[in-house]
C-alpha positions, 0 to 999 in steps of 0.5 A: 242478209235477205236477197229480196229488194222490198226485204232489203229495204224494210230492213232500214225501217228495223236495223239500228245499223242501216238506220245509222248509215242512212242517217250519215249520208243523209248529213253528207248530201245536207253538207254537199247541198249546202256547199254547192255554188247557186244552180241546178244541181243533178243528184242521183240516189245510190245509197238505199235505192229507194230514194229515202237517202235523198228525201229524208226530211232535212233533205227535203227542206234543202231540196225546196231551196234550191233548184235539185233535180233528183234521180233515184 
């Protein structure tokens, strides 16, 4: 397990593993924006660290609809 924050990221790009979890939690923020009442919804990235939970492209087209403000 590297220790490096760039190496731990480029692991998501290889790692059949960390590509499954992202994906999940890319479809448990899609089903949160969906169900969520009309207004501004703050949304803050813990997943990956580097914002790709949150701006994956399902989320990206959910993001565009709604008034979201992201923090990573």
């Amino acid at each position: 397990m590297p220790k490096d924050w760039f190496e731990w990221h480029d692991l998501y790009n290889s790692e059949p593993t960390l590509q499954q979890r992202l994906q999940i939690v890319r479809e448990y923020i899609s089903h949160s924006l969906d169900a969520s009442l009309p207004g501004i919804i703050r949304v803050v990235s813990v997943c990956v660290g580097d914002g790709r939970d949150l701006f994956g492209n399902a989320i990206k087209a959910l993001l565009c609809k709604r008034c979201v403000r992201t923090t990573c």
